[in-house]
ZAGULUM-694225 format. One record per atom (N, C-alpha, C, O): atom name; x, y, z. Coordinates in Angstrom, 1 decimal. Layout:
# residues N
at=CA; x=X; y=Y; z=Z .
...
//
This chain:
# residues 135
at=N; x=-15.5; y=-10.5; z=0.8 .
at=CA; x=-15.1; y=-9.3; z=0.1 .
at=C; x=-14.3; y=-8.4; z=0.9 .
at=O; x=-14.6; y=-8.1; z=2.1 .
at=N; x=-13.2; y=-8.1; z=0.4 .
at=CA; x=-12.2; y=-7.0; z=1.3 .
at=C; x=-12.5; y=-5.4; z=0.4 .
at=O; x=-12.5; y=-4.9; z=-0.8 .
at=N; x=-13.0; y=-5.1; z=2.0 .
at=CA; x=-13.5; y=-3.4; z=2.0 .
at=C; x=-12.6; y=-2.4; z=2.7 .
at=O; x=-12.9; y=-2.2; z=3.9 .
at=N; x=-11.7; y=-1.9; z=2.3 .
at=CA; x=-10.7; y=-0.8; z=2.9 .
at=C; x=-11.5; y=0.4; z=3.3 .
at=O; x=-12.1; y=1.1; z=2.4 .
at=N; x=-11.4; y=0.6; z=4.7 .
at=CA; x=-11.8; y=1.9; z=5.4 .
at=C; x=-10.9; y=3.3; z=4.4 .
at=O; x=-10.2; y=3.0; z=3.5 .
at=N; x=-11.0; y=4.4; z=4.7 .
at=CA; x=-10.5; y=5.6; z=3.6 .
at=C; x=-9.5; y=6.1; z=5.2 .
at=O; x=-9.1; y=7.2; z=5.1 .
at=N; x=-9.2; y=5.3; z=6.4 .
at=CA; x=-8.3; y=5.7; z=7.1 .
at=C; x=-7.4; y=4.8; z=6.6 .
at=O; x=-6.4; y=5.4; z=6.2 .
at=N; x=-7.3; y=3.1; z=6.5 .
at=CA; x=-6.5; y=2.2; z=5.9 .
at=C; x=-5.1; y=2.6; z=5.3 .
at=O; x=-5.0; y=2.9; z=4.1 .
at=N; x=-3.9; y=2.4; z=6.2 .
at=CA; x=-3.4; y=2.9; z=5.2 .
at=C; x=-2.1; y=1.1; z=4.5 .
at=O; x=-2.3; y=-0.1; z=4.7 .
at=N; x=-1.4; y=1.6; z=4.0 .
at=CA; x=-0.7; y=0.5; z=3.0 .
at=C; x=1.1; y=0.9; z=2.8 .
at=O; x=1.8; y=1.6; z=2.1 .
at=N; x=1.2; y=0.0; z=3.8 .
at=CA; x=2.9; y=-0.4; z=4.1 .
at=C; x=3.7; y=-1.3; z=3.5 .
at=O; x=4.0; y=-2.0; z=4.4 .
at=N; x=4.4; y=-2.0; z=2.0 .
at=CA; x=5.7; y=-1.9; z=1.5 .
at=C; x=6.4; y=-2.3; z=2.3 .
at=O; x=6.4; y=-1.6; z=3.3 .
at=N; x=7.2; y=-3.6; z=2.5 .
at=CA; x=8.4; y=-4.2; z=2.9 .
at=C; x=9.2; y=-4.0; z=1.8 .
at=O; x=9.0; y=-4.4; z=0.7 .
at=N; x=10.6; y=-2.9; z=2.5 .
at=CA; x=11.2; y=-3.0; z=1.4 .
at=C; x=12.2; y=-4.2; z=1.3 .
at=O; x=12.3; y=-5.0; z=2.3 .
at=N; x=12.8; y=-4.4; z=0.1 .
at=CA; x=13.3; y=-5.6; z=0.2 .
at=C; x=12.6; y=-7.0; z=-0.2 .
at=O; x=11.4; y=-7.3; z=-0.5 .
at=N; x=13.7; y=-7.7; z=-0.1 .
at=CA; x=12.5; y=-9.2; z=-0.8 .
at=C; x=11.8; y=-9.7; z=0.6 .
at=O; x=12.4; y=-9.2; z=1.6 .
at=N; x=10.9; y=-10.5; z=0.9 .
at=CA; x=10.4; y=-11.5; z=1.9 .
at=C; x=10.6; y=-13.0; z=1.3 .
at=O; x=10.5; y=-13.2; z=0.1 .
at=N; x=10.8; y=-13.9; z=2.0 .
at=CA; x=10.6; y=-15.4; z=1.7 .
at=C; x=9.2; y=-15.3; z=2.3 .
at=O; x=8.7; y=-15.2; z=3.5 .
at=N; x=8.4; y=-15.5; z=0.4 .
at=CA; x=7.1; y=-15.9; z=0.6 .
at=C; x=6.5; y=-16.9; z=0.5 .
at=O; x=5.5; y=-17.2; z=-0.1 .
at=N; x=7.6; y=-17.9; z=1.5 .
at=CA; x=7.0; y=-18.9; z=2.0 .
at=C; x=6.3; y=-19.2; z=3.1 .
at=O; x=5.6; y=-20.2; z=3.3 .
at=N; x=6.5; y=-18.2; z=4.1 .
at=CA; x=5.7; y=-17.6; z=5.1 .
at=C; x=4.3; y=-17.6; z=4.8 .
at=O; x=4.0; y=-17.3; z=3.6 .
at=N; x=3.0; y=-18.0; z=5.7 .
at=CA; x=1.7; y=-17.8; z=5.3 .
at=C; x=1.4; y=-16.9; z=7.0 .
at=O; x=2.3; y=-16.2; z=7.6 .
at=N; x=0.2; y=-17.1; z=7.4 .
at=CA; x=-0.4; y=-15.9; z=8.2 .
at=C; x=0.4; y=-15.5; z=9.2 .
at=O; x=0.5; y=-14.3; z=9.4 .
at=N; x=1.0; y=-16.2; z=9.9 .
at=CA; x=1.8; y=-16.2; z=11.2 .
at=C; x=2.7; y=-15.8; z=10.9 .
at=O; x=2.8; y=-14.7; z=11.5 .
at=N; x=3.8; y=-16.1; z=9.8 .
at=CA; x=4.8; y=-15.7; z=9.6 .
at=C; x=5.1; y=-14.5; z=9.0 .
at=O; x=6.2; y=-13.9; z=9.3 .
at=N; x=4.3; y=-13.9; z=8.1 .
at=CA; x=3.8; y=-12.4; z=8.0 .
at=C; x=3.7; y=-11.6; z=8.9 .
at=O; x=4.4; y=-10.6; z=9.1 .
at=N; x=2.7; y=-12.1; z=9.6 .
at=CA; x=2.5; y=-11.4; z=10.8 .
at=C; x=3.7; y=-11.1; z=11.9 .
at=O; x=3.9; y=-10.0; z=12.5 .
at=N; x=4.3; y=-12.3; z=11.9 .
at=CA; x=6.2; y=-11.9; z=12.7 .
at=C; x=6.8; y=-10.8; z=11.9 .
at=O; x=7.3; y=-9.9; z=12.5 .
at=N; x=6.8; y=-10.8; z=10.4 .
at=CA; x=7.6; y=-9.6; z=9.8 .
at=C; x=7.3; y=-8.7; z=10.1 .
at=O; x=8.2; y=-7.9; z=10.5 .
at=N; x=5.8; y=-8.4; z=10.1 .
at=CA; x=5.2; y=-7.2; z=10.1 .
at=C; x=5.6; y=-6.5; z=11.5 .
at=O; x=5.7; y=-5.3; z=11.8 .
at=N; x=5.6; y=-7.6; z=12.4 .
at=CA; x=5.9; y=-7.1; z=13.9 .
at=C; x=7.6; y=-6.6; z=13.8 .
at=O; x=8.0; y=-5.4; z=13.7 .
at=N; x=8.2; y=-7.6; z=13.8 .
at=CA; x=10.4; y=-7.8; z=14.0 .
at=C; x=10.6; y=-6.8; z=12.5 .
at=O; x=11.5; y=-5.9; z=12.5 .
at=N; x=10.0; y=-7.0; z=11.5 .
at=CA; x=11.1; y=-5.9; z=10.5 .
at=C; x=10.4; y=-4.7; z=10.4 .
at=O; x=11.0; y=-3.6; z=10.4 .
at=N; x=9.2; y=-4.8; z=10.3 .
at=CA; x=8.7; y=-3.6; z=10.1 .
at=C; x=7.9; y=-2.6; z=11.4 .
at=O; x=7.4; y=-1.5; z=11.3 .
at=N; x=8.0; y=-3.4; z=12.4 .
at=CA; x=7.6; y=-2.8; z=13.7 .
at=C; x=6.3; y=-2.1; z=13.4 .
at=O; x=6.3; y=-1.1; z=14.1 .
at=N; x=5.7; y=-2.2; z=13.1 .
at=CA; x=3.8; y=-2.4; z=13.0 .
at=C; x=3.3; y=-3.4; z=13.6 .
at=O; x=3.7; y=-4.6; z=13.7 .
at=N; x=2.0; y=-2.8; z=14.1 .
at=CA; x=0.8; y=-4.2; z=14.8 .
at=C; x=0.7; y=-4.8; z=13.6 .
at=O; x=1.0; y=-4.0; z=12.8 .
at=N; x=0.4; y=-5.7; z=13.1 .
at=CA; x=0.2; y=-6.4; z=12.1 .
at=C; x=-1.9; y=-7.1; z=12.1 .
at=O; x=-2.4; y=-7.8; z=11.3 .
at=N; x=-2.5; y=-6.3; z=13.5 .
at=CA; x=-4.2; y=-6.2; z=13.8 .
at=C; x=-4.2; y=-4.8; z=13.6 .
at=O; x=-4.8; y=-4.1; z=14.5 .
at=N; x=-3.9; y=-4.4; z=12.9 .
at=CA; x=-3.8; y=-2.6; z=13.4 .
at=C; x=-5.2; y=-2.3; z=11.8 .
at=O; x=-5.9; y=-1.3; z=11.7 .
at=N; x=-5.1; y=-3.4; z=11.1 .
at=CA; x=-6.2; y=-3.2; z=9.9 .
at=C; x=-5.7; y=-2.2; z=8.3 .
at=O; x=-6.4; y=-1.7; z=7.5 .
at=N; x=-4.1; y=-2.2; z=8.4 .
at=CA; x=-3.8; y=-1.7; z=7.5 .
at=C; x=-2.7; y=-2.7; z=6.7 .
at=O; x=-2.0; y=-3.5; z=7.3 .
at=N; x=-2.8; y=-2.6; z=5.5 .
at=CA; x=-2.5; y=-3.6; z=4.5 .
at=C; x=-0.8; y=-3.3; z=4.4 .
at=O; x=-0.1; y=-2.3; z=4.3 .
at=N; x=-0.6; y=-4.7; z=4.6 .
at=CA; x=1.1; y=-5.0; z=4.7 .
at=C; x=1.6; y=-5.6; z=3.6 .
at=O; x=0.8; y=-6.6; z=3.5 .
at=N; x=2.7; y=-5.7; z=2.2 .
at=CA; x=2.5; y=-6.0; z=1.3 .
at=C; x=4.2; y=-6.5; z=1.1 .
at=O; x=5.1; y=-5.7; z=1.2 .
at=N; x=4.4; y=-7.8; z=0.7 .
at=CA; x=5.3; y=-8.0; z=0.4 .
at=C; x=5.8; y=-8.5; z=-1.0 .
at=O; x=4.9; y=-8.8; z=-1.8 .
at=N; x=7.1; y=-8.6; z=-1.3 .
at=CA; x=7.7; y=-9.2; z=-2.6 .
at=C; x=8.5; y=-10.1; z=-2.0 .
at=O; x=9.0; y=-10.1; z=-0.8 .
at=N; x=8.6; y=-11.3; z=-3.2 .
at=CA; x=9.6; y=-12.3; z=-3.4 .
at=C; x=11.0; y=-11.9; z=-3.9 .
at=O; x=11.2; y=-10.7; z=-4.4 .
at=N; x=11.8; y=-12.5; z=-3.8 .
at=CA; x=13.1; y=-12.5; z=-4.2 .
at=C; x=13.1; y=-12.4; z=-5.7 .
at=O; x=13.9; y=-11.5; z=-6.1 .
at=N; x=12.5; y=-13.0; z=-6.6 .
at=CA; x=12.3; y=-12.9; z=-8.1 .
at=C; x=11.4; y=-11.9; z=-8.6 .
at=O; x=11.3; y=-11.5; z=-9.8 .
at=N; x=10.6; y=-11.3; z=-7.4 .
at=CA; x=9.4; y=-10.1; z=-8.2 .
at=C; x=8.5; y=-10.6; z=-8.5 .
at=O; x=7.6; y=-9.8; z=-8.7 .
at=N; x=8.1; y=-11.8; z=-8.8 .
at=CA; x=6.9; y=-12.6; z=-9.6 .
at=C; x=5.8; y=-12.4; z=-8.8 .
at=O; x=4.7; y=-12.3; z=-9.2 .
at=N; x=6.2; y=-12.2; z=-7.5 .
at=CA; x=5.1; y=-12.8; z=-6.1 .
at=C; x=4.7; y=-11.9; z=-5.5 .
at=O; x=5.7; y=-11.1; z=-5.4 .
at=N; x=3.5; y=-11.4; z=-4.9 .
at=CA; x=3.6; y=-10.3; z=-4.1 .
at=C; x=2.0; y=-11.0; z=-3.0 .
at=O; x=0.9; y=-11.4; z=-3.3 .
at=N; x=2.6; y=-10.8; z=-1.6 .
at=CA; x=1.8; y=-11.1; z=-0.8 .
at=C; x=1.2; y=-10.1; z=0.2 .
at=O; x=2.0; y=-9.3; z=0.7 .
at=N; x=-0.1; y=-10.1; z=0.5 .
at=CA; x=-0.9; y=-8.6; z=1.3 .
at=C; x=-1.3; y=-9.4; z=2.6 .
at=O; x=-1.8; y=-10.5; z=2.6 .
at=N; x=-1.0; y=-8.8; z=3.6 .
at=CA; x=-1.9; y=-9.1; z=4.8 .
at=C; x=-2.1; y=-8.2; z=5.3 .
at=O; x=-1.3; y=-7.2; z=5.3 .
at=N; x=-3.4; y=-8.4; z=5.9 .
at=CA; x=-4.4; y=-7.8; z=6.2 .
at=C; x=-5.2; y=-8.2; z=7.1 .
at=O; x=-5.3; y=-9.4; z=7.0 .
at=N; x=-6.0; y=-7.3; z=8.5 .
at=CA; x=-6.8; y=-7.9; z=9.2 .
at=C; x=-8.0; y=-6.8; z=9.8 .
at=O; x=-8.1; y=-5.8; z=10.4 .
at=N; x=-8.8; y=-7.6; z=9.3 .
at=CA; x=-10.2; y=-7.4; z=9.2 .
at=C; x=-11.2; y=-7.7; z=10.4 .
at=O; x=-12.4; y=-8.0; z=10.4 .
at=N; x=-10.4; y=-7.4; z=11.4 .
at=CA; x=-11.1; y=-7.4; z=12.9 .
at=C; x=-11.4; y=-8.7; z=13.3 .
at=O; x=-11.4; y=-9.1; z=14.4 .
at=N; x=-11.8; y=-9.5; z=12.0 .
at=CA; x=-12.2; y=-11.2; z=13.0 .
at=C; x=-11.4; y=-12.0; z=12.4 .
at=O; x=-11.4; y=-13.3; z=12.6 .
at=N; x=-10.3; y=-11.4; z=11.3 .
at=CA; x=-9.3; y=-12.3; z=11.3 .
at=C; x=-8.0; y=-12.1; z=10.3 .
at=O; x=-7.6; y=-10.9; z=10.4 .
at=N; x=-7.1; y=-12.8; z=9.5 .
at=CA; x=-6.2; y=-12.1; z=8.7 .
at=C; x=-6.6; y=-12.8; z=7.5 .
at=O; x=-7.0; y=-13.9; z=7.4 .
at=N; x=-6.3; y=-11.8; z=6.5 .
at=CA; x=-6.4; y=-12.2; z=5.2 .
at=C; x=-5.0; y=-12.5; z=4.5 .
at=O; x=-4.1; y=-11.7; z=4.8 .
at=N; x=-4.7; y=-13.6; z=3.8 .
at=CA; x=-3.7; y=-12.8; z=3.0 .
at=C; x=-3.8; y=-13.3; z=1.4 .
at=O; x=-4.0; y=-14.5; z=1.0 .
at=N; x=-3.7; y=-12.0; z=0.8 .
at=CA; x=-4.0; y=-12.0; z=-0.6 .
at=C; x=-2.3; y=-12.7; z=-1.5 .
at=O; x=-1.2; y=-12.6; z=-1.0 .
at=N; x=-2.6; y=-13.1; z=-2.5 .
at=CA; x=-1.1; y=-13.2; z=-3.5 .
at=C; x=-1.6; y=-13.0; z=-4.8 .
at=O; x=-2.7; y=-13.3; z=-5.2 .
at=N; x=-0.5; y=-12.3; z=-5.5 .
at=CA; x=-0.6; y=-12.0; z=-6.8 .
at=C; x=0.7; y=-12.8; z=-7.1 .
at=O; x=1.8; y=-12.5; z=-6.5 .
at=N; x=0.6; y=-13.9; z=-8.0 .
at=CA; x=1.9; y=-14.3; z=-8.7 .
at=C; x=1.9; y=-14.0; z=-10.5 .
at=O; x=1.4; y=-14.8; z=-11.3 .
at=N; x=2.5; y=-13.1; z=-10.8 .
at=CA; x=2.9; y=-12.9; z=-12.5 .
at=C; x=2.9; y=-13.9; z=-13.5 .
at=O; x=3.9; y=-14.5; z=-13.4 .
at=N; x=2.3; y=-14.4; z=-14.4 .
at=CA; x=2.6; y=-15.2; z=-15.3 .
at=C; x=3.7; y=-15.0; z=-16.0 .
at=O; x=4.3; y=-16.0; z=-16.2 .
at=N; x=4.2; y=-13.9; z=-16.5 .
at=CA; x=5.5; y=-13.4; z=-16.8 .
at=C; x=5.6; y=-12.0; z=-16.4 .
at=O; x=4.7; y=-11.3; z=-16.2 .
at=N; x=6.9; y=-11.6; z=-16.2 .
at=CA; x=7.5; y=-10.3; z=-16.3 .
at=C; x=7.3; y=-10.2; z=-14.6 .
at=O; x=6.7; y=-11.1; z=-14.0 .
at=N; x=8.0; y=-9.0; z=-13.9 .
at=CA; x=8.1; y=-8.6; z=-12.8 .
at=C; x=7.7; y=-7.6; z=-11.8 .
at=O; x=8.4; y=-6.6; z=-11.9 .
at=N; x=7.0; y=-7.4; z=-10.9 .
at=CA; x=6.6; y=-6.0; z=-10.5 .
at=C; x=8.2; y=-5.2; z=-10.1 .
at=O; x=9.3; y=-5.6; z=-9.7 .
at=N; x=7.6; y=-4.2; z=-10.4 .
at=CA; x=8.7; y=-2.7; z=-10.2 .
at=C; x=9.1; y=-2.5; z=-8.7 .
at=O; x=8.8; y=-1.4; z=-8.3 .
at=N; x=9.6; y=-3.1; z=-7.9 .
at=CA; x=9.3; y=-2.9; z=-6.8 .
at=C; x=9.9; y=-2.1; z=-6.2 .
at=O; x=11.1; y=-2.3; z=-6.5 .
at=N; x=9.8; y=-1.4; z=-5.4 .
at=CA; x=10.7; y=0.2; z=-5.1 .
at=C; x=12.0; y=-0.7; z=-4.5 .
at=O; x=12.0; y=-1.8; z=-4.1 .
at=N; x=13.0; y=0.1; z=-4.7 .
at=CA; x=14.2; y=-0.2; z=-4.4 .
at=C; x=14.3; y=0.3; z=-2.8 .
at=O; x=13.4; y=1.0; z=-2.4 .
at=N; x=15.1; y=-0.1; z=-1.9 .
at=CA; x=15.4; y=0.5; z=-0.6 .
at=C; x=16.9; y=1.2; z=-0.5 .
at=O; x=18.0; y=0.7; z=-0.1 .
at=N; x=16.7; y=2.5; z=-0.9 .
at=CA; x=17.5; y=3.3; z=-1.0 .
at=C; x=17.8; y=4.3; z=0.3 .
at=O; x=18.0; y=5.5; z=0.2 .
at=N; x=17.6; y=3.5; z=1.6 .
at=CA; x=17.4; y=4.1; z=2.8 .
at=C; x=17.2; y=3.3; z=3.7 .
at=O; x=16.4; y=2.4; z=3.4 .
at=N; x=17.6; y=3.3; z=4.9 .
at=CA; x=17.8; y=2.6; z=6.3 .
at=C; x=16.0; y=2.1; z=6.3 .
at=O; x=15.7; y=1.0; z=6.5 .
at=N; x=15.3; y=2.7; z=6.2 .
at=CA; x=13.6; y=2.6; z=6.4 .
at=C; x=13.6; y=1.0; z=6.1 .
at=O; x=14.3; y=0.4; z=5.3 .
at=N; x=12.5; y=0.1; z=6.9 .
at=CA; x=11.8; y=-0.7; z=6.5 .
at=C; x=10.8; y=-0.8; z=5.9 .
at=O; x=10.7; y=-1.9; z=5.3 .
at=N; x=10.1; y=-0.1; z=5.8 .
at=CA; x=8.7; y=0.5; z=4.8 .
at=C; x=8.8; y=1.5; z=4.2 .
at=O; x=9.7; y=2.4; z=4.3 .
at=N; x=7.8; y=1.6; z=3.1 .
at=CA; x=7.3; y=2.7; z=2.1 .
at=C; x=5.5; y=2.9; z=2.4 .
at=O; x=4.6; y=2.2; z=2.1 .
at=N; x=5.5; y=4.0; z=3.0 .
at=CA; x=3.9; y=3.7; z=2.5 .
at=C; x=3.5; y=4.5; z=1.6 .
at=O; x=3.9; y=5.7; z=1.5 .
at=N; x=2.2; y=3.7; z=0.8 .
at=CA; x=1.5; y=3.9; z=-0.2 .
at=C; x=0.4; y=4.5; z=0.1 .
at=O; x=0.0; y=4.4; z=1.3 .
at=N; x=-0.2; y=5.1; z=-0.7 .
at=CA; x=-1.9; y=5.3; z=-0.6 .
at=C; x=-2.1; y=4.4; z=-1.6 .
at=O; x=-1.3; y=4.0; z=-2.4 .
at=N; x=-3.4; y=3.9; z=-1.3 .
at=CA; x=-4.2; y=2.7; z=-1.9 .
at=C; x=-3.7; y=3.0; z=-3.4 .
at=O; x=-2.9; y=2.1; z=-3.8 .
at=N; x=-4.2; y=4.2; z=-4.4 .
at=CA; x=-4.0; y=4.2; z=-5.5 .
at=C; x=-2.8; y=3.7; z=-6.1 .
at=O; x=-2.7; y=3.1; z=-7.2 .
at=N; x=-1.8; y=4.1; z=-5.3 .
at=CA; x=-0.6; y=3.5; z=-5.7 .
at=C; x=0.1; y=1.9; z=-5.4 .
at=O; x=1.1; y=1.4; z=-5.9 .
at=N; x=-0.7; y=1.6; z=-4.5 .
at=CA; x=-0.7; y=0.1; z=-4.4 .
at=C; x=-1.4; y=-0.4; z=-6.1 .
at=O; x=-0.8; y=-1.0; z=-7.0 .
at=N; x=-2.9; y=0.2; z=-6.0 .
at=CA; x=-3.4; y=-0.4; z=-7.4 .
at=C; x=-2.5; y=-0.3; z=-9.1 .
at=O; x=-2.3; y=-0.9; z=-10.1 .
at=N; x=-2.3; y=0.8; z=-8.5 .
at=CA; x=-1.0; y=1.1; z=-10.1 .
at=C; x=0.1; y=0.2; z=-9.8 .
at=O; x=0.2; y=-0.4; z=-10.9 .
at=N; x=0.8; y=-0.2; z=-9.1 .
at=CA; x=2.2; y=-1.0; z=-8.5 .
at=C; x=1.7; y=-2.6; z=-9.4 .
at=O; x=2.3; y=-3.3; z=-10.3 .
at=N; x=0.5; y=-2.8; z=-8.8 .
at=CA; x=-0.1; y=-4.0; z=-9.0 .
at=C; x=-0.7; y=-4.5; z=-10.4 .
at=O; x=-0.7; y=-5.7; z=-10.8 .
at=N; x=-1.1; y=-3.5; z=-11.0 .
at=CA; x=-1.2; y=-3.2; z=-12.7 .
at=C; x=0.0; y=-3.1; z=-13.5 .
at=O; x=0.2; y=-3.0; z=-14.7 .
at=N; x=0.8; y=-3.2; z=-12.5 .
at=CA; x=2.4; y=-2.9; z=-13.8 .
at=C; x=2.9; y=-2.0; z=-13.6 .
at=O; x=4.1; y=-2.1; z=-13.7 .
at=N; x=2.6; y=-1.1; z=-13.2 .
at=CA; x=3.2; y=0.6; z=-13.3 .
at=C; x=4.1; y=0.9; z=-12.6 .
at=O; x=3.8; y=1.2; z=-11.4 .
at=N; x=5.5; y=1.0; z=-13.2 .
at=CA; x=6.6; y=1.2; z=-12.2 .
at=C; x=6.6; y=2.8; z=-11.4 .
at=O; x=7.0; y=3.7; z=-12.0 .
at=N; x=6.2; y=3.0; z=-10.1 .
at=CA; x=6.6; y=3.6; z=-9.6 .
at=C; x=7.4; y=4.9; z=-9.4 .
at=O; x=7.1; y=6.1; z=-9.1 .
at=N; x=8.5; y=4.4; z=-9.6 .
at=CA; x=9.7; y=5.4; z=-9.8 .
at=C; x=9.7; y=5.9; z=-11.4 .
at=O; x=10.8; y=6.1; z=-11.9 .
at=N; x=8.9; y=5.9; z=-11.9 .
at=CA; x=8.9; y=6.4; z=-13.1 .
at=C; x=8.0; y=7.2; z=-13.5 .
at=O; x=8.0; y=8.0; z=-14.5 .
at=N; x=7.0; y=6.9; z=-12.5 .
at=CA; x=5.9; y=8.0; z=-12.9 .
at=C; x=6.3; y=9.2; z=-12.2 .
at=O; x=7.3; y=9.3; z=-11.5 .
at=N; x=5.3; y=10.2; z=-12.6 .
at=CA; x=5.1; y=11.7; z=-12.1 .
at=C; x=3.5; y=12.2; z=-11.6 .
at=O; x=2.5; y=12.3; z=-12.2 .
at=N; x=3.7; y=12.3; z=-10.5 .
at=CA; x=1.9; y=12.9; z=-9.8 .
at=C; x=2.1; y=14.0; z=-10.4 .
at=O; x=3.2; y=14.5; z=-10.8 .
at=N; x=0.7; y=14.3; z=-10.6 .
at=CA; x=0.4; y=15.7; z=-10.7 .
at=C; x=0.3; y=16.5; z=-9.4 .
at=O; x=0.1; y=15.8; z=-8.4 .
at=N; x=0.3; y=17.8; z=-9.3 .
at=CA; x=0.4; y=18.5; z=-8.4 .
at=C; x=-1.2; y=19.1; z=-7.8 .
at=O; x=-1.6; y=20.3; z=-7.6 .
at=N; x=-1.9; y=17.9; z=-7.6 .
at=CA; x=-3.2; y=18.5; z=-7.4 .
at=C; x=-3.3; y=18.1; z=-5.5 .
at=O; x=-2.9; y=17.3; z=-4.6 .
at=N; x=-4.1; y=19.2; z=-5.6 .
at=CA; x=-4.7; y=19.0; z=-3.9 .
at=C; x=-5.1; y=17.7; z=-3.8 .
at=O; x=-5.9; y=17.3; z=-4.7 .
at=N; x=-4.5; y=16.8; z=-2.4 .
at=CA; x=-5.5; y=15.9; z=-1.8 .
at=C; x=-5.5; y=16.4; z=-0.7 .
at=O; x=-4.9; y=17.5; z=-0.4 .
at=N; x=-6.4; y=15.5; z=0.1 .
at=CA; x=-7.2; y=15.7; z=1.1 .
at=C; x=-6.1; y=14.8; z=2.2 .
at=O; x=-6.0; y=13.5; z=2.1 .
at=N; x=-5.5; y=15.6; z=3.2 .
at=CA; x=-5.1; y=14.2; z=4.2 .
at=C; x=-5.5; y=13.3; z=4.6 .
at=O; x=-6.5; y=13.3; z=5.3 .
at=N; x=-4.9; y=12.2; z=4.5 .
at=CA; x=-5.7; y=10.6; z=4.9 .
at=C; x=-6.3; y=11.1; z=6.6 .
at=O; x=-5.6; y=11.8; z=7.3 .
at=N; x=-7.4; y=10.7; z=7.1 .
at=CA; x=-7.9; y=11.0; z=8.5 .
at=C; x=-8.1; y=12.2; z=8.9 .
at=O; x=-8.2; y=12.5; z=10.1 .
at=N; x=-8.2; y=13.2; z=8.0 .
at=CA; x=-8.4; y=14.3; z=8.2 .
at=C; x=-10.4; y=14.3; z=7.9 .
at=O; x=-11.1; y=13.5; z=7.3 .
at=N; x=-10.7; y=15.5; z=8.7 .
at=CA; x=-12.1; y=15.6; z=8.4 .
at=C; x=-12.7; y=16.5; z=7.1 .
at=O; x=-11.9; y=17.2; z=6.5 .
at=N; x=-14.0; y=16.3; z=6.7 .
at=CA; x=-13.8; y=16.7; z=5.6 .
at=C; x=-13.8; y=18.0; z=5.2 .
at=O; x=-13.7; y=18.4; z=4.1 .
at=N; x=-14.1; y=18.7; z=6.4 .
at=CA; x=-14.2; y=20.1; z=6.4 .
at=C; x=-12.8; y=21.0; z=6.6 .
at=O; x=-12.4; y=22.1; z=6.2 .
at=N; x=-12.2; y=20.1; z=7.1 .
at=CA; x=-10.8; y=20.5; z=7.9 .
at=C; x=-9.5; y=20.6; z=6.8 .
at=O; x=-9.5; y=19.7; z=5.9 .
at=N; x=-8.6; y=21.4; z=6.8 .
at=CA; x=-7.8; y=21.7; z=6.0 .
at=C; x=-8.2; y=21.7; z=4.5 .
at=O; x=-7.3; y=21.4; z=3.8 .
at=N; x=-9.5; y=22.0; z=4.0 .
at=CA; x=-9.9; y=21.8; z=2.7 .
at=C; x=-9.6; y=23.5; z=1.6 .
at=O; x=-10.2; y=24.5; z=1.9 .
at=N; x=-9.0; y=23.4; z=0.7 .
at=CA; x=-9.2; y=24.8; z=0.2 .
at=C; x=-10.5; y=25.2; z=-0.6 .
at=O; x=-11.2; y=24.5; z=-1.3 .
at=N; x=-10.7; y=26.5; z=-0.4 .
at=CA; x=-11.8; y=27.0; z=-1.2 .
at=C; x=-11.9; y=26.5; z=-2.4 .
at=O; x=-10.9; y=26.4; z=-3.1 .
at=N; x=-13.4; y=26.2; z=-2.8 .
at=CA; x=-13.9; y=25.9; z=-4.1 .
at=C; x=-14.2; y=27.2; z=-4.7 .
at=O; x=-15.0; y=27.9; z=-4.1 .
at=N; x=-13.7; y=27.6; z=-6.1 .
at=CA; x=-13.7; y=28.6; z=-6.8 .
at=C; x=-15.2; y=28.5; z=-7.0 .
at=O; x=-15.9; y=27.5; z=-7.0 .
at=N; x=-15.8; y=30.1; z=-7.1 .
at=CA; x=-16.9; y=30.6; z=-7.7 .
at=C; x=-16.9; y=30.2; z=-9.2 .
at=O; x=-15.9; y=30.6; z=-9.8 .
at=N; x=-17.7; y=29.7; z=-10.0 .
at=CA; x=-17.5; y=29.6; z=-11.4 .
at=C; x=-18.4; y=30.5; z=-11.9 .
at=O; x=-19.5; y=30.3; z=-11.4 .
at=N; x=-18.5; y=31.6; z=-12.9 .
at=CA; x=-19.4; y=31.6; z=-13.4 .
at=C; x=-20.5; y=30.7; z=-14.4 .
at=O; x=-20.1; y=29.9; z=-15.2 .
at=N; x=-21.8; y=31.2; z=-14.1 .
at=CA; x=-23.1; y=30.5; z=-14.5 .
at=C; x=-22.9; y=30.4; z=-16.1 .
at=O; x=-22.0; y=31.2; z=-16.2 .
at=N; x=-23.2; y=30.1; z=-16.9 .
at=CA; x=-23.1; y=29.6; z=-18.5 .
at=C; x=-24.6; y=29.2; z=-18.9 .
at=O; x=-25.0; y=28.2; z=-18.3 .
at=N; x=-25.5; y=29.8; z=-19.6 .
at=CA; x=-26.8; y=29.4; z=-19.6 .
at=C; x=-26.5; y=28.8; z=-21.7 .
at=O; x=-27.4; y=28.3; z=-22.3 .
//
């Protein structure tokens, strides 16, 4: 079972990968294009050239995982590289929406407080409103 720590964070190759690469060869991307440890325990995520494909590696302290999602039809949305950057990163949730279909650049967050990733939970938190009681 893959269990993501709430420090984990989730890096986006932009651009296509030849996912014909399996653990090693990942792991060289992750090092040469994207300049990340690729043991570092945070999820590395690529696309194919057609969008159909999308491959995660991942390492879990005793070893690498790597996951694939291939489409039966249609394409993931996959962010465009509109910028010298090798990566995008995601928070998990937007990995899961990416992965469901949901094109990215088309949605709108709402403007709600989060909590910074690795922050404590006390730390930088804003006051919780007093509510009044309702009997």
């Amino acid at each position: 079972m893959l269990t993501l720590g709430s420090t984990t964070k989730v890096y986006l190759a932009r651009g296509t990968t030849d996912l014909r690469k399996g653990f090693d060869g990942l792991a060289g991307a992750v090092r040469e294009v994207l300049a990340q440890d690729p043991a570092s325990g945070h999820l590395f995520v690529f696309c194919g050239r057609r969008r159909h494909m999308i491959k995660v590696l991942y390492w879990d302290r005793t070893g690498f995982w790597v996951l694939a999602k291939r489409l039966a039809r249609g394409t993931f949305a996959w962010p465009e590289a509109d910028d010298d950057r090798p990566t995008l990163e995601l928070r998990p949730d937007e990995l899961s929406a990416l992965l469901g279909g949901v094109d990215l650049r088309k949605t709108t967050w709402r403007p709600w407080w989060r909590e910074p990733q690795g922050s404590s939970a006390s730390q930088a938190r804003p006051p919780i409103p007093e509510l009044p009681f309702v009997s």
